[in-house]
N, C-alpha and C positions, 0 to 999 in steps of 0.2 A: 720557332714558335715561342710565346709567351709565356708563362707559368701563370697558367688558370686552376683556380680550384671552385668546387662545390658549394653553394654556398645555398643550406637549405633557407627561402625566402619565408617571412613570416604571412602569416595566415589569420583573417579574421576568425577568431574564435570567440566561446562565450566563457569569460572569467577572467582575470588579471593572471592567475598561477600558469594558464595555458598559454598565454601571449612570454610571458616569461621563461618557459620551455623554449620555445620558440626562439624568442632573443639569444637566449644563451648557445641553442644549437648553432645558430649563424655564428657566434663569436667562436664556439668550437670547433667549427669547420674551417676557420681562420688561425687555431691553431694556439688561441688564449684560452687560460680559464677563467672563471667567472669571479673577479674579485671587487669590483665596486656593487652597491646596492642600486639597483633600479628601480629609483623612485620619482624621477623625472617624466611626466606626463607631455604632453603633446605642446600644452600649453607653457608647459617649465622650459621644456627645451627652444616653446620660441622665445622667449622671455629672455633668456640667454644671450642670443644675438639680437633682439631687440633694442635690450638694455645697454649692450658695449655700442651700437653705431649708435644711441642714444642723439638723436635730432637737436635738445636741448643742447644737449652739453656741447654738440660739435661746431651748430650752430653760431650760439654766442664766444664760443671761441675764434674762431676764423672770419667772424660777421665783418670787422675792421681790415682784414686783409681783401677781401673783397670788393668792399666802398670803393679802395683804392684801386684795385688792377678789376676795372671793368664796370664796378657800380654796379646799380639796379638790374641792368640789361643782362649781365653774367650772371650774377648774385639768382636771378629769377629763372629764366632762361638758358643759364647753365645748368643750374641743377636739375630744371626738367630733362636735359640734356645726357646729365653725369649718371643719372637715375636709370635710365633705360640701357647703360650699358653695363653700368652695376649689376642691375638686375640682369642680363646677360652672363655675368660671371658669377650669381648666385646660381643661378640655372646649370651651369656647365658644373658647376660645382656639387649642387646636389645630388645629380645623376651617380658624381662618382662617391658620394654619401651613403646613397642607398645601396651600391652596392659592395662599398668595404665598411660599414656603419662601426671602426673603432675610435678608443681614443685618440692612439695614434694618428687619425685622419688622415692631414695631407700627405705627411713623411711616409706610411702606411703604403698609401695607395698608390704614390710614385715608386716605391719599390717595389709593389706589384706588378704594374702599368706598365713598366721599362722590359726594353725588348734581351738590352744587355745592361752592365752597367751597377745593376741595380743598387748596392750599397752605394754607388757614389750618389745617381739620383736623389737615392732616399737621405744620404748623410747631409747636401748640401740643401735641401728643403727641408730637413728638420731643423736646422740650426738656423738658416733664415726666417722660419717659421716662429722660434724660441725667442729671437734678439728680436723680432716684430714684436712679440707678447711681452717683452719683460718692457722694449720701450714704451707701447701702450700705456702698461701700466704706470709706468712712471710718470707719461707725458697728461696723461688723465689726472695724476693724483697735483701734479703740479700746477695744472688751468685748476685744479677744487681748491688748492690751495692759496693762488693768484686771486679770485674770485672772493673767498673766504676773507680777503686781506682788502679787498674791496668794500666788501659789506664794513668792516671794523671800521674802517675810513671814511666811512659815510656816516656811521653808526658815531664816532668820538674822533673831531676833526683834527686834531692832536698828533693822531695815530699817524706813524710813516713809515712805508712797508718796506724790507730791508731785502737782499737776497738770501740773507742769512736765515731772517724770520719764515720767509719762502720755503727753503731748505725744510727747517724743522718741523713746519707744520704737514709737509709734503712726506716726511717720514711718520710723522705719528698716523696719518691718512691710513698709508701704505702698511703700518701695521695693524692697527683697526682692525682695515680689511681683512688681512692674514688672520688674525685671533678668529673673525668669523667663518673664514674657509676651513679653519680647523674644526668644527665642530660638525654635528651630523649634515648631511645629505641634505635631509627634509628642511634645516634652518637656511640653507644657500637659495632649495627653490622657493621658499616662503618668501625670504627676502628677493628674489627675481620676480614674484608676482606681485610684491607689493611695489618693484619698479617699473615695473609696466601702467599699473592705474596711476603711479606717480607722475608719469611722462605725460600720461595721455589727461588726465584731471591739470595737471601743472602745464600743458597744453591751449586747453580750454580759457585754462585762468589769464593765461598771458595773452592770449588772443582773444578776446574778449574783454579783457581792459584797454586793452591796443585799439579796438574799433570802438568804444565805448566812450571811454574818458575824457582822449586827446579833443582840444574847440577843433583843431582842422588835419586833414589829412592828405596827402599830396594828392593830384589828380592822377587818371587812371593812363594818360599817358609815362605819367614817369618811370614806368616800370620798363622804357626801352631806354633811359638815361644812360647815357655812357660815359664812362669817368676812366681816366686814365694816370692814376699818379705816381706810377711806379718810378719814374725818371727812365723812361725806355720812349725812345720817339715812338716807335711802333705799336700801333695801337691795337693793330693783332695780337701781337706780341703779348701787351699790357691782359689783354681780354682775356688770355688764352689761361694764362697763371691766373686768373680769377676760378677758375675750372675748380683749382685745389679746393675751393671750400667744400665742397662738394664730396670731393674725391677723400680729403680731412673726415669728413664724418662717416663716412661709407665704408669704416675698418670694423675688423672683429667679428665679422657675420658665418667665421667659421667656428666661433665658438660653441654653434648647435651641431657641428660636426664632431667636432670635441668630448663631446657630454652622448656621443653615442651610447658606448657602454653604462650609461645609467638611464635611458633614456629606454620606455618599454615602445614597443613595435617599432625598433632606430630604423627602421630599412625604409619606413614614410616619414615619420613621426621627424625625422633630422632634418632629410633634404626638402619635406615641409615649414621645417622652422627656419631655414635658410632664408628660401624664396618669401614666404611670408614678412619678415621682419623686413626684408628688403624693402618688397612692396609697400608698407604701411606705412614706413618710415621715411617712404619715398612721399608719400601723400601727404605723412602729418608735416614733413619737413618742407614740403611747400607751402603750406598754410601758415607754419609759423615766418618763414621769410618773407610772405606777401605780407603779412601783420607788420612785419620791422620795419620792410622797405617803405610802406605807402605811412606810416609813424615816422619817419625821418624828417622833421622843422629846416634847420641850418645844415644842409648836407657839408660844406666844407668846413665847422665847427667838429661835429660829430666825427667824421672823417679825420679827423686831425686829433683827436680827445685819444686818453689812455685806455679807453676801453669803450667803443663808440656804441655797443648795444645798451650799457649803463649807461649813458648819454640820453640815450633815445628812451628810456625809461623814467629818468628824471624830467627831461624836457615832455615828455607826454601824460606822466602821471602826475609827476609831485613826487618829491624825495621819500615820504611816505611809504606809499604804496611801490614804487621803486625799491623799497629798501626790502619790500615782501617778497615781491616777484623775485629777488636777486637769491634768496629763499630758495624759494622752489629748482632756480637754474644751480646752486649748490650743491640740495641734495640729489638732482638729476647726476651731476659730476661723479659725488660720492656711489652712487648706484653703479654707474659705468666702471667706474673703478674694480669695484665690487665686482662686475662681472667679470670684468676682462683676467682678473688677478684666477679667479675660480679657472676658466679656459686656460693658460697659462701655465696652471697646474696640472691638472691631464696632460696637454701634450710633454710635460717635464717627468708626468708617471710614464706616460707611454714610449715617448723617446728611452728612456733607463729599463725600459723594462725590457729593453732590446739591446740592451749592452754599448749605447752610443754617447751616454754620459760620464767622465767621471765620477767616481763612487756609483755608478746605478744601483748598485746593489740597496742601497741606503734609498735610492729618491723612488722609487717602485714599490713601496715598501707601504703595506696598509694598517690603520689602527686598528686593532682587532676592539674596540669599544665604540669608535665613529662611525668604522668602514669609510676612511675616506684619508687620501694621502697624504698625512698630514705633513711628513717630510717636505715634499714635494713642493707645497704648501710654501715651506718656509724659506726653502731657497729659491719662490718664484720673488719671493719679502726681499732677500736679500740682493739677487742680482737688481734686483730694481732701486733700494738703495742707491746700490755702487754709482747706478748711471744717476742719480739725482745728487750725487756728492760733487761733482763739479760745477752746479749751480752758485755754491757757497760763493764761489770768486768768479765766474762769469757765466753769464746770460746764455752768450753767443755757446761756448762754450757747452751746456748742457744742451742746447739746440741742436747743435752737431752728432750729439750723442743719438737724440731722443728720434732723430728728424729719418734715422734706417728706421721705423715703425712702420709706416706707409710703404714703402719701397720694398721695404722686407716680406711683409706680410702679400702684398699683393702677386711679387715674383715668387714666393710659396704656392699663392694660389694658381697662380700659370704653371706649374712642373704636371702637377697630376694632368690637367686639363690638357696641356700637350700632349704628352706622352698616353692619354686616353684616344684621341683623335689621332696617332700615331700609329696606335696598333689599332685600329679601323674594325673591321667586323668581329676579330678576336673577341673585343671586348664584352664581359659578360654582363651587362646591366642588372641593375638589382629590382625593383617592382615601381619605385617610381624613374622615371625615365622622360627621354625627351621626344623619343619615339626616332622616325625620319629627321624630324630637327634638330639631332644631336652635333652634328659635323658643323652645321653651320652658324649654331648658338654659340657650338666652342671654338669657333675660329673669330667668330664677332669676339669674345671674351680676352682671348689671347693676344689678339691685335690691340684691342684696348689697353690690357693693362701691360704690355710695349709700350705703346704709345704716352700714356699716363705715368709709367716710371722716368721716361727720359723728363717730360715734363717737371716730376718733381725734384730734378738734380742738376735743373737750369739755373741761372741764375735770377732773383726773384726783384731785386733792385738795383736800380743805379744812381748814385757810381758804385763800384762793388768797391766795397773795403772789407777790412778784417772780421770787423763787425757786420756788415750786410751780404757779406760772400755766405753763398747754400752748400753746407758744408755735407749736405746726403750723398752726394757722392762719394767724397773722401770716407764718410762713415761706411757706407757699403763697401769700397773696397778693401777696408780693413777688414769687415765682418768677411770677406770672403777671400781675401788672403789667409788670415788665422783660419780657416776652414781647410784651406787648399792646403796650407801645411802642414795642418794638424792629420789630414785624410793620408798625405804618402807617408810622413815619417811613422803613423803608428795604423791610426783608424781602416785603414784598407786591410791590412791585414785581421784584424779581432769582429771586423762589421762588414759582414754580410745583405746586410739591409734587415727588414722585420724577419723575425724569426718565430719557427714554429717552436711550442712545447711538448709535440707529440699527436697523434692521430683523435679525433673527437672524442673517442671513447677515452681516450687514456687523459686528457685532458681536463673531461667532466670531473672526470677523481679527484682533479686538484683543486673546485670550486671550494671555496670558501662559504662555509656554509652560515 
């Protein structure tokens, strides 16, 4: 048998203080006390994951990799594609949100979920989970920063962007960020709602000059154009690595899992911000890809260019208004950043707060002036650093690093999902659920992101060299070597998986008040 516990379900009540009893009871039946502020509402917590799968940002990052492996046809038609199974893994995901609503999330619930095991479970999804979050943030603050170095170059033609220059602007990004995670609660979800109307207005703006502007726009069949230029004969093949754009933007949706403990009524209110952000981002991200695609003049110019959605913004607006729009897709970046860095944190409090970090003692650790971890905070800053310090001398080279983000993150999100659909009726669902359609949403999800990981540790051009070999494999298995060895020689012995602090009652005592 599994180890199930109790877990009192919240309840519509009238008042914020009784919804927050509530909260806290569930967290105390899980055997935490209550040490973040919940002040994250329904709408903060989808904002969250909104804001990290950020459409804009993933978009015109991956728009040029697409042109080339599959075109219009993928580019379009892929993501309607990539969309409905994502949204399959938000699903499967949620389910298990509402019913363990911490910050710990995924790591959490996998060492629930496990029949035996459980420390290993939970040890090697939390670290896959962590090096997905820290490369996020790095690989996010690096396209704000590639981008940034765009605008200057269009801005004073003079300008030539170095990797060096990259590097540094990508660290000051990266700190920024961190200075603003340090401070209250309330200033994280201000700034998550103000990136929500940013996307969604910076949306409008760019798709609406895109149908507007341009004297002509391609016909309505080009949207099954198929392009192939990866140097792979196979056109399957070529189409198939087109998918990744798709798959590229559709990361970070577990950061409303994350922000449970801050999040009042987290038992809907999470596995709502999941699904939702999915879904929206699935919609607005078709609209802005049909605005790019049917805006595309010189497709094998653009295609060929260093940055082909700035391409298609000069060629259809005028350097002008290009230089504006490149604007809005900036501080889209910066927003994303911003989240993903905030998520990344909780799971660094939550992971430590379970004795699976070095020094946890220190990264668990809350300001009693913010309430918010600010430690935790800082060494999300600096792992991320580390990984953008090889940029300095090669490209290829921090690619390798950054590129276990996706892979990482996704094989995170298959452990709980497994091993929920594992232990079969055992499981105790929480208030929102899948109902009968649990088994089979989470085996759609699970297949998938199999599927979608070997995918992204293929090789993505040819001929493969040093420089064009996909080095996500090689990075994963490092990340999971140093795991495998870190777990026999010490970690199996001192990590148990999530641990309790005592029985609800004794627990509440130690709320932070």
């Amino acid at each position: 048998m599994s180890e199930r516990i109790s877990v009192p379900r919240a309840r519509d009540r009238v008042g914020e203080d009784s919804v927050a009893i509530d909260d806290d009871a569930t967290l105390h039946a899980m055997g935490y006390p209550r040490k973040l502020t919940r002040r994250f509402q329904a709408f903060d917590n989808f904002a969250i994951s909104f804001t990290i799968i950020n459409i804009i940002s993933g978009i015109f990052s991956s728009f040029g990799f697409g042109m080339n492996a599959g075109g219009p046809r993928v580019l379009v038609f892929g993501w309607i594609g990539v969309s409905v199974m994502v949204l399959f893994v938000g699903a499967a995901m949620a389910e298990v949100a509402s019913a363990y609503p911490t910050s710990g999330a995924l790591y959490f619930s996998a060492g629930k979920l496990a029949k035996r095991h459980k420390g290993a479970w939970s040890w090697y999804t939390g670290w896959l989970n962590f090096v997905g979050q820290v490369g996020g943030t790095a690989a996010t603050g690096y396209a704000a920063a590639t981008f940034i170095q765009a605008f200057i170059a269009l801005q004073w033609h003079s300008y030539e962007p170095t990797a060096q220059q990259t590097v540094l602007i990508t660290a000051l990004i990266i700190v920024l960020q961190g200075l603003a995670n340090t401070y209250t609660v309330q200033l994280v979800a201000l700034l998550n709602r103000i990136s929500v109307w940013w996307l969604l207005i910076g949306l409008v703006v760019i798709v609406s000059t895109l149908i507007v502007m341009p004297g002509d726009h391609q016909s309505a069949s080009f949207v099954t154009h198929f392009v192939n230029n990866t140097g792979f004969t196979n056109g399957l093949y070529g189409g198939m690595l087109g998918l990744l754009v798709t798959s590229w933007t559709f990361t970070g949706f577990d950061g409303s899992f994350h922000m449970s403990e801050e999040t009042v009524r987290a038992t809907v209110n999470a596995p709502k911000g999941i699904t939702r952000a999915i879904g929206y981002s699935a919609i607005t991200g078709l609209i802005l890809m049909l605005a790019l695609v049917y805006s595309i003049h010189d497709y094998d110019q653009v295609a060929s260019s260093s940055a082909p959605p700035v391409q298609i913004l000069i060629d259809g607006l005028g350097m002008g208004t290009a230089k504006a729009i490149l604007l809005i897709v900036i501080g889209a970046m910066l927003f994303c950043g911003l989240a993903n860095l905030t998520s990344n944190t909780r799971q660094i409090f939550a992971f430590s707060r379970d004795g699976a970090m070095p020094g946890s003692r220190w990264w668990h650790s809350v300001s009693p002036r913010t309430r918010t971890p600010v430690k935790a905070v800082w060494l999300a800053v600096g792992c991320s650093l580390a990984l953008v310090v090889p940029g300095w001398w090669s490209h290829t080279a921090f690619t390798a690093i950054v590129s276990v983000n996706v892979v990482g993150l996704f094989l995170a999100y298959a452990v709980p999902i497994f091993l929920r659909l594992r232990l079969g009726d055992e499981f105790q669902p929480g208030p929102w659920n899948l109902g009968p359609w649990s088994k089979v949403v989470g085996w759609v999800a699970v297949i998938w992101i199999l599927a979608s990981s070997v995918l992204f540790m293929l090789p993505q051009v040819s001929p493969i060299t040093g420089d064009t070999f996909n080095y996500a494999s090689i990075a994963l298995a490092v990340v999971l070597i140093v795991a495998t060895v870190w777990w026999f020689a010490t970690a199996r012995r001192r990590f148990q998986g999530p641990v309790s602090y005592g029985r609800p009652d004794e627990v509440a005592a130690m709320d932070l008040i």
